[in-house]
N, C-alpha and C positions, 0 to 999 in steps of 0.2 A: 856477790859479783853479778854484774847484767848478763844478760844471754850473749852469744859472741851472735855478731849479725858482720855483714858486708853492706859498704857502700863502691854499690859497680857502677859510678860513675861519678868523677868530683875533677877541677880542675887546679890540679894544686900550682901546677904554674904561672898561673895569673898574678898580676902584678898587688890582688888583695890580699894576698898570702906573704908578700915580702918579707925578711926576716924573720919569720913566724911558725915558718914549716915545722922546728922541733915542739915548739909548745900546745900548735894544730893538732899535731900525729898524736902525741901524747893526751890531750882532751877525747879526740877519738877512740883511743885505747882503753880510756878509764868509760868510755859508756858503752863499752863494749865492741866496737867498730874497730876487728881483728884485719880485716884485708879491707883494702882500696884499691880500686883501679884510676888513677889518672889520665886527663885523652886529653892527646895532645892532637892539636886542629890545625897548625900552621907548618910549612917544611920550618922556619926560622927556629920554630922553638924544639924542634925535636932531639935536640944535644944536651938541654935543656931538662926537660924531659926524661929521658933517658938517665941522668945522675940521678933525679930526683928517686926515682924507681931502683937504682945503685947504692944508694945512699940508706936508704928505709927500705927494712926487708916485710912490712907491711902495705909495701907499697907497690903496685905491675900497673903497667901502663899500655893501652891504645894509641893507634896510630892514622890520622885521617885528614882530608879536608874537609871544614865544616861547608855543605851546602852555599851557605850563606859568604863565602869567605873564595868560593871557586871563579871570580873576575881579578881577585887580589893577586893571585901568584898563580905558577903552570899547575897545571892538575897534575898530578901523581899518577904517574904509570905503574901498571900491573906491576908488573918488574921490579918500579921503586917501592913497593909495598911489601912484597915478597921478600925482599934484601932485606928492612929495615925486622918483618919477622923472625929473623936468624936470629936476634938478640934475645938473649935468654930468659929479659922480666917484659919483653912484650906477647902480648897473650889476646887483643881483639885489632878489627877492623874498624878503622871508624873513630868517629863520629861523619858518617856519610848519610846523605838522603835528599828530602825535597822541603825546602821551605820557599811558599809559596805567597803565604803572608805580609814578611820584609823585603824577600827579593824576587817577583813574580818575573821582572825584566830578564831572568838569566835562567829561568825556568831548563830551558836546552842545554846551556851546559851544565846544569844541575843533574839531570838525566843521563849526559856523557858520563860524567864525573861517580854515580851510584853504581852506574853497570860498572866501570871499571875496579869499582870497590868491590864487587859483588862477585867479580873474577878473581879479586885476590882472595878472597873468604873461602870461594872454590878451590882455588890452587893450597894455599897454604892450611887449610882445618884449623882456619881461629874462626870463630864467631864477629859477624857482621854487626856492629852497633848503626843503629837508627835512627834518625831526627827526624821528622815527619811534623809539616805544620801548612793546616789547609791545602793540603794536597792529597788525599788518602785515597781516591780512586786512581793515579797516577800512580802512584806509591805501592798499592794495592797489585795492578797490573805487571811492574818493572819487577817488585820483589817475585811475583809467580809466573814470570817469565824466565828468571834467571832459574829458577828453583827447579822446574821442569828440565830443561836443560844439566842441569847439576846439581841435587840440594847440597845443601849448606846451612850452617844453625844461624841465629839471627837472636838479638833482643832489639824492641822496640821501647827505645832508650826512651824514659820522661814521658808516659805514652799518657797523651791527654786526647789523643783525636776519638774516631765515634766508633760507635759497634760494630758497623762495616767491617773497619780496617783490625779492630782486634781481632773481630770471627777469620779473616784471610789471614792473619799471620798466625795464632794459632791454629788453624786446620793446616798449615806448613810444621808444624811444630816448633815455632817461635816463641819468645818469651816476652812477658812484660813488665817493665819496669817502673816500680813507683815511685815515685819524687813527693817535693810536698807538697804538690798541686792537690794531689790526694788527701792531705789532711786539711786543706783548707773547706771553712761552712761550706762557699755556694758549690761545689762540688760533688753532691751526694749522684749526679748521674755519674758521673766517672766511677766513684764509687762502686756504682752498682754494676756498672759494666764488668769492673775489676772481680766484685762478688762471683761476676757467670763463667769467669778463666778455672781453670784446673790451676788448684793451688799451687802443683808440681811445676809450675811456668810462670811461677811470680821471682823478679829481683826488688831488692830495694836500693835506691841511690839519694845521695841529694843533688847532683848537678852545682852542686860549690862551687862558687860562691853566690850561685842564684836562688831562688824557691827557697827560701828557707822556711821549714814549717811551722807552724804555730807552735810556742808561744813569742818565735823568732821572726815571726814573718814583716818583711819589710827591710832589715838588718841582715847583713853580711850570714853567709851559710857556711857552714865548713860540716865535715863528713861524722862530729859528734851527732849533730843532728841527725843522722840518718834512725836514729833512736827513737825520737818524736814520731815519723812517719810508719815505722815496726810497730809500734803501739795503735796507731788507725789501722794498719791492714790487719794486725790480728784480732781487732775489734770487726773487720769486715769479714773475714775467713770464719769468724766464731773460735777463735783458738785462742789457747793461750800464749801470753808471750813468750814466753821458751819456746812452745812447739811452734810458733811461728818464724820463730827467729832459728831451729833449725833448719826445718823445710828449706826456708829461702836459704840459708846455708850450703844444703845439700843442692840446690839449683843452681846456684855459682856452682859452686866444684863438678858440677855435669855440662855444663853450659862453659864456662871458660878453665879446661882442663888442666892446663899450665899452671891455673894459679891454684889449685884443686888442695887443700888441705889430707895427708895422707891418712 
């Protein structure tokens, strides 16, 4: 049997997934991919969402506006973030943050929309998930703004930006998460960045249906994969895949406590 690994971040309700979710889940189980977190990005999908996570008890799901997606609909209040926490298989913040890349035009309310996230992370004790793209001194500044005032746990979901922004969210005691950006060739700086983290603060995801790792890159992603990407980080870490694949194990169950294997 594979080592039991998580993918702490996939989006199983996207329209790639349609009628597929049981044979999905199941593919993910047989390569070892025991928990998944689902994040749900839009108010529309969150009922959505929520069965999905009802349905598959290897499944807990996030709750957020993606960045990119905060001119589409109201932004979510503290309030409504906190509510929608009271459900039993939701367990993070987010997908919140700054993308600065696709959508520099809404930059401000991007910024409204983090802090607010960053309030509900305070109030409720889930962990903050984070999107972060060409923005990392902004990024960098809002997260150890909020943090000083309250900390609160964090992973730096997909986290492809530079050394800067890893060395500020770990010295907060942040997490980072690897996708398959990481196993892809031109990537050995990221790599290397990933190499100088304390192991104890590494997650693995695929971000499904996107990044899928080599030998899938280019092709639809689902959260088996997350298997391919465990095999590069324990190649980075120097570890074997087992002990790689518990570490990060034991990192989810510290980091998002709800979904915490006993």
């Amino acid at each position: 049997m594979p080592p039991e690994i998580v993918d702490s971040h996939c989006h199983l309700d996207f329209p790639d997934f349609n009628g597929e979710l049981p044979d999905v889940i199941a593919r993910a189980k047989a390569a070892g991919v025991t928990r998944m977190v689902t994040i749900c990005t839009r108010i529309a999908n969150l009922a959505n969402v929520q069965k999905i996570a009802e349905t598959y008890p290897e499944v807990w799901f996030a709750y957020g506006i993606h960045p990119m997606s905060v001119t589409e609909q109201p932004l979510l209040s503290v309030a409504d973030l906190v509510a929608a926490a009271q459900h039993p298989r939701m367990v993070g913040i987010g997908e919140s943050g700054l993308d600065y890349h696709y959508t520099p035009e809404s930059k401000g309310l991007q910024q409204e929309s983090l802090r607010l996230h960053i309030e509900a992370a305070q109030e409720t004790g889930r962990p903050l998930i984070i999107h972060a793209r060409d923005a990392d001194e902004d990024m960098a500044a809002i997260l150890a703004e909020g943090h000083r005032a309250k900390p609160y746990s964090c992973v730096m979901h997909c986290f492809s930006s530079g050394e800067p922004l890893a060395r500020a969210a770990l010295d907060m005691g942040f997490y980072l998460s690897m996708s398959g950006i990481t196993a892809f060739p031109k990537s050995q700086e990221l790599r290397d960045i990933f190499s100088r983290a304390p192991v104890d603060r590494i997650l693995l995801e695929t971000d499904s249906p996107y990044l899928a790792p080599p030998p899938y890159r280019g092709k639809r992603n689902e959260p088996a994969y997350t298997a391919f990407t465990a095999k590069v980080g324990a190649a980075v870490f120097g570890l074997s895949e087992e002990d790689f694949a518990a570490q990060t194990s034991a990192n989810f169950n510290r980091l998002f406590t709800k979904a915490a294997k006993g």
